[in-house]
RODO-782418 format. One record per residue: x, y, z of N, C-alpha, C in turn. Coordinates in steps of 0.1 Angstrom, whole numbers, padded with zeros to 4 digits, always signed. Layout:
N
XYZXYZXYZ ...
This chain:
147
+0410+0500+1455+0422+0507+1459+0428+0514+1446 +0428+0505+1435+0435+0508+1423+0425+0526+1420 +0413+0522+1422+0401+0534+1413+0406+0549+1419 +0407+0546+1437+0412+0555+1448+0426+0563+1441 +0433+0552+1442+0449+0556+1437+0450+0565+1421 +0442+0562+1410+0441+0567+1403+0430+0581+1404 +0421+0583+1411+0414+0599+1416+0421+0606+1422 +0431+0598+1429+0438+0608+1437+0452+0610+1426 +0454+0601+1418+0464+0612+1409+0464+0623+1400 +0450+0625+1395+0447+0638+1391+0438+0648+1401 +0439+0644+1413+0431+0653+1420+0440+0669+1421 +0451+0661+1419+0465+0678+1412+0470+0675+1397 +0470+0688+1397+0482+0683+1380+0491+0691+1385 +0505+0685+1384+0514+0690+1388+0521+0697+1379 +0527+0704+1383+0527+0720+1369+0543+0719+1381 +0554+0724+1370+0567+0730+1379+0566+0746+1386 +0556+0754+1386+0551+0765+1389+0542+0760+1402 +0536+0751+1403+0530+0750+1417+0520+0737+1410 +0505+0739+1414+0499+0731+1411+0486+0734+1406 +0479+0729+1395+0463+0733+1390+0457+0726+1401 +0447+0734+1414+0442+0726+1419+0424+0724+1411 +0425+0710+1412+0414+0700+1402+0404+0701+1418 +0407+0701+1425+0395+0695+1435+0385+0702+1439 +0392+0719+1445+0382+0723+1444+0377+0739+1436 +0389+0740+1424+0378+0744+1411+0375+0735+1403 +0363+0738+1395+0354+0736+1387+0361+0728+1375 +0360+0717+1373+0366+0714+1360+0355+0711+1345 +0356+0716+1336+0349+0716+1322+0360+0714+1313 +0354+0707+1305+0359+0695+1293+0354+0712+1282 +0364+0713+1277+0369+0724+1263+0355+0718+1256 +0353+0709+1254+0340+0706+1246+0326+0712+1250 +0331+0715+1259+0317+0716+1269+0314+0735+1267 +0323+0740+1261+0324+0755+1259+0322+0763+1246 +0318+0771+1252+0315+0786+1237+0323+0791+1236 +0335+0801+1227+0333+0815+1232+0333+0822+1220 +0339+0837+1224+0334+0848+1218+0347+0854+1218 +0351+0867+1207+0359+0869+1206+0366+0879+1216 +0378+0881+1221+0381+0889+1228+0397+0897+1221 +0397+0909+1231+0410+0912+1222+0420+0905+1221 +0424+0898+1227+0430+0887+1223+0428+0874+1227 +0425+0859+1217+0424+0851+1221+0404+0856+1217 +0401+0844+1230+0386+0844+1231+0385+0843+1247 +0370+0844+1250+0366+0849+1261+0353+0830+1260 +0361+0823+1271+0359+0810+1277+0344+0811+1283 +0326+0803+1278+0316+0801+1288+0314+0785+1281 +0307+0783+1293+0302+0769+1297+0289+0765+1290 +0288+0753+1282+0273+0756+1269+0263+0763+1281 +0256+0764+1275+0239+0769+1283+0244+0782+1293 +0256+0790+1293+0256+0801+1302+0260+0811+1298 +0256+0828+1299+0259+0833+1292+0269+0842+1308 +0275+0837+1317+0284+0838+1324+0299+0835+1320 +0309+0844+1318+0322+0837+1316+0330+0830+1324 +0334+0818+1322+0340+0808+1329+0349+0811+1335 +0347+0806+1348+0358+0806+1364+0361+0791+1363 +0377+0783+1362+0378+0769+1365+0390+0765+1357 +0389+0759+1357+0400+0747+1350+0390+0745+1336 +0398+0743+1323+0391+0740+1313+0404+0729+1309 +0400+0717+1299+0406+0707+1298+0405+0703+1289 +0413+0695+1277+0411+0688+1267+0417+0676+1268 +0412+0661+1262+0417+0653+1265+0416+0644+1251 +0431+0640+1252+0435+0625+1240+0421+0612+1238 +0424+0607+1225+0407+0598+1225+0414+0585+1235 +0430+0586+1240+0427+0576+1252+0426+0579+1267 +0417+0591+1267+0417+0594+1285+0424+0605+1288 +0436+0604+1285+0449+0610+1289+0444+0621+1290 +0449+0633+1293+0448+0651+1294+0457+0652+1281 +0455+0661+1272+0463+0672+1262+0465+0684+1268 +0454+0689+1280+0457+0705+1281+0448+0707+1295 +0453+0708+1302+0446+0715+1317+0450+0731+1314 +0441+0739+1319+0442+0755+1319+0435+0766+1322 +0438+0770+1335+0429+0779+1345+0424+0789+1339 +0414+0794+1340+0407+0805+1334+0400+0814+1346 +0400+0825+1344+0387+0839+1352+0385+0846+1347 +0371+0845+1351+0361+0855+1341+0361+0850+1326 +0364+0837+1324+0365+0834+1303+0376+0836+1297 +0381+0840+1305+0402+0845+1303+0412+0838+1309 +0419+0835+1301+0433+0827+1304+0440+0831+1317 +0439+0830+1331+0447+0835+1335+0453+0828+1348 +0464+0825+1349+0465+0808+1358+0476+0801+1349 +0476+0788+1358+0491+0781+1351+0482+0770+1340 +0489+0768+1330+0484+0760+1317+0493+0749+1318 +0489+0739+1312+0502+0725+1314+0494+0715+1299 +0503+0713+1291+0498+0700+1274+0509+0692+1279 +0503+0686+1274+0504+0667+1281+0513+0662+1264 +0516+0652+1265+0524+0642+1254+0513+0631+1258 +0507+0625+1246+0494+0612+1245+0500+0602+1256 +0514+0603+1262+0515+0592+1269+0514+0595+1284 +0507+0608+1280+0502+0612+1298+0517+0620+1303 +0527+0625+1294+0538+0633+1303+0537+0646+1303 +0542+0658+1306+0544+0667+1307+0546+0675+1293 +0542+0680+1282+0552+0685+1274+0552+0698+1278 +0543+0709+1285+0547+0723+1286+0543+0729+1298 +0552+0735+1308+0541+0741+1315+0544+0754+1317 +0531+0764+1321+0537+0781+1318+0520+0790+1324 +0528+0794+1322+0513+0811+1328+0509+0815+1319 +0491+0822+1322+0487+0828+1313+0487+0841+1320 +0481+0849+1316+0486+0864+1321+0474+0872+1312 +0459+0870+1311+0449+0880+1305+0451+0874+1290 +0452+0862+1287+0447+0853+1278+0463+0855+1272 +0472+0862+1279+0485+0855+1268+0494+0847+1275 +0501+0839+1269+0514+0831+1271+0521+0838+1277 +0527+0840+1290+0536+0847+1297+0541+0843+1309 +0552+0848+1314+0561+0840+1325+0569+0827+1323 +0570+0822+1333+0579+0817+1332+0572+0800+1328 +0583+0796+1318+0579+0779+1310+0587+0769+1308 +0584+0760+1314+0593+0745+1314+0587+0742+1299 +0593+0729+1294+0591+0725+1282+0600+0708+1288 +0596+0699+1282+0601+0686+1281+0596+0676+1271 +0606+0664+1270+0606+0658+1259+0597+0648+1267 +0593+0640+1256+0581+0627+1255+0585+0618+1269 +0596+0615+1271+0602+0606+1281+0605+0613+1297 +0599+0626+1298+0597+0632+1310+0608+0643+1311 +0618+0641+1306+0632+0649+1309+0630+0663+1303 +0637+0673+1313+0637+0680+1309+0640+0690+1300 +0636+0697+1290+0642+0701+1278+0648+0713+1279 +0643+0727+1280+0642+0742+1278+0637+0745+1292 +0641+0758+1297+0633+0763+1305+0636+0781+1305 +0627+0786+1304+0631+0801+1303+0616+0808+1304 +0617+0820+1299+0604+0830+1301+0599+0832+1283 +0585+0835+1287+0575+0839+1272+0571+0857+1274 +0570+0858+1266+0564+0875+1266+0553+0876+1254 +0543+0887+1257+0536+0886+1242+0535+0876+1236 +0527+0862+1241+0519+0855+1232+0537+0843+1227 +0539+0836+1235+0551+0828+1228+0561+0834+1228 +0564+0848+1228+0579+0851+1227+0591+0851+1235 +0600+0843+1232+0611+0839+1238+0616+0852+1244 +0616+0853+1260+0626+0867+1265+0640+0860+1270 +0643+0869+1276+0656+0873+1288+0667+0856+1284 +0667+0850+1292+0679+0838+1293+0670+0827+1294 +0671+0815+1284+0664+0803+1284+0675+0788+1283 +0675+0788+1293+0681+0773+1294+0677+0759+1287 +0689+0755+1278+0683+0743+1272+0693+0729+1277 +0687+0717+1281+0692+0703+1286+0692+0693+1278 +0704+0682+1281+0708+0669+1273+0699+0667+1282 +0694+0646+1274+0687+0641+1282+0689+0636+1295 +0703+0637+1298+0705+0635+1314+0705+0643+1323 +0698+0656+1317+0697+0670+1327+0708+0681+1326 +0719+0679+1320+0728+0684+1318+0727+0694+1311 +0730+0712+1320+0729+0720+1305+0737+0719+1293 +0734+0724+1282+0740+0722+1271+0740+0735+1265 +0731+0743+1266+0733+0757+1263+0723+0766+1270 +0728+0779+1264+0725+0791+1274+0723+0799+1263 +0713+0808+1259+0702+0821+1252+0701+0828+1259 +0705+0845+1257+0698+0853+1260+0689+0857+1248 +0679+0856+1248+0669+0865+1237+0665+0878+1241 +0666+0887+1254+0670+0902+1251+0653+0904+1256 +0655+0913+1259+0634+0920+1259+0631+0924+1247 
């Protein structure tokens, strides 16, 4: 029951944008990959294929844990991304958008709570209005960073 209960917790990774479904795309271990350069970023295949990768690609802590689930098509970023804290929590979750950082992104601290939440543009760049929280959920401040 324990083995059951634990497949069926990562059979999703729960992302605040919806959910990476693990079941039925393809999951490869980042280890398991080539790539090549693209205009931005690189262009994601699976050793032995000269096809670019469709699926979930993953990296994981040397205890098990996930560091990084992150949808990819065609070898390109594009899909919701979610990095883990070694203790298996959430630290980021957000969209890729043609291999960049984009849309809309939670952020939280080690202990689950929520930290920031606002939009990326261009590879990391903080846009429009980003909400930041005490540890009891409580805003505490308010950014606009402008387009």
């Amino acid at each position: 029951m324990k083995i059951l209960h634990y497949l069926l917790s990562f059979a999703f990774a729960s992302t605040a944008f919806g959910q990476i479904d693990t079941l039925s795309q393809k999951m490869v271990s980042m280890q398991d990959t080539y790539q090549k350069p693209y205009k931005v970023g690189s262009v994601y295949y699976e050793k032995n294929s000269q096809t670019p990768y469709t699926g979930v690609l993953y990296g994981k802590f040397s205890n098990g844990k996930y560091l990084s689930i992150q949808e990819y098509e065609n070898g390109i970023g594009n899909g919701t991304w979610a990095n883990y804290y070694e203790n298996g929590n959430r630290k980021e979750v957000g969209t890729y958008k043609n291999n960049l950082v984009e849309g809309p992104v939670k952020q939280y601290r080690e202990d689950g709570t929520l930290k920031a939440e606002g939009q990326y543009k261009h590879w990391r760049k903080k846009v429009g209005i980003w909400r930041y929280y005490n540890t009891e959920g409580s805003l505490i401040k308010q950014t606009d960073y402008g387009y």
